[in-house]
N, C-alpha and C positions, 0 to 999 in steps of 0.2 A: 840171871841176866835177862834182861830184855830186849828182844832184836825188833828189827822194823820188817817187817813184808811189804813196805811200800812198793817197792821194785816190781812185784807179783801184780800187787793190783795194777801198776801201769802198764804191763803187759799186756795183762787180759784187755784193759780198757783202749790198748795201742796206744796212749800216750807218748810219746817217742820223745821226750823231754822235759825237764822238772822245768825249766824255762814255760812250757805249752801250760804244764801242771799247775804255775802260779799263777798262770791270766788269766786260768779257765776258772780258779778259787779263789786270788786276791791272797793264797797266803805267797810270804816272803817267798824269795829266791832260795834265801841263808836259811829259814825254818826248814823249808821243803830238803834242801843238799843235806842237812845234819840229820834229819830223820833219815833222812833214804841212805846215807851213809852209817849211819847209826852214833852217828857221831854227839848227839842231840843229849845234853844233860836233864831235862824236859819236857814238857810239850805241853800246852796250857789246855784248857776244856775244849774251847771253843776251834783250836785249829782239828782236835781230834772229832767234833760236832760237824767242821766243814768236810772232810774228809769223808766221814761216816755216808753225808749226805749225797758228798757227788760221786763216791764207788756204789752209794746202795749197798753199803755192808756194816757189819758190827764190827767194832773195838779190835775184838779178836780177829779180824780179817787182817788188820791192818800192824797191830803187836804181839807178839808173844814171848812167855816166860818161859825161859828154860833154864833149869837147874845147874848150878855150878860145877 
């Protein structure tokens, strides 16, 4: 399974809302809520490339795999 740590990184970064999170990156409201929900059936290159960019982290900060 793969879960999102979005949540984490808007913590640290005090984000205090996926509403703040889409104005400050241009992605969706609906992308941004499904990730961070986990609710997200995929996630294209490019939102995972904007993300990467504005935490300053890798892939891995933002996904991870955990075994069934």
């Amino acid at each position: 399974m793969i879960n999102s740590k979005l949540h984490i990184l808007m913590g640290h970064k005090k984000i205090k809302s996926i509403r703040q999170l889409a104005e400050e990156t241009s992605i969706t409201r609906l992308s941004l809520t499904k990730l961070y929900n986990g609710e997200s059936k995929g996630i294209e290159f490019n939102t995972l490339n904007t993300l990467c960019k504005y935490f300053d982290c890798d892939i891995c900060d933002i996904l991870e795999y955990e075994k069934d």
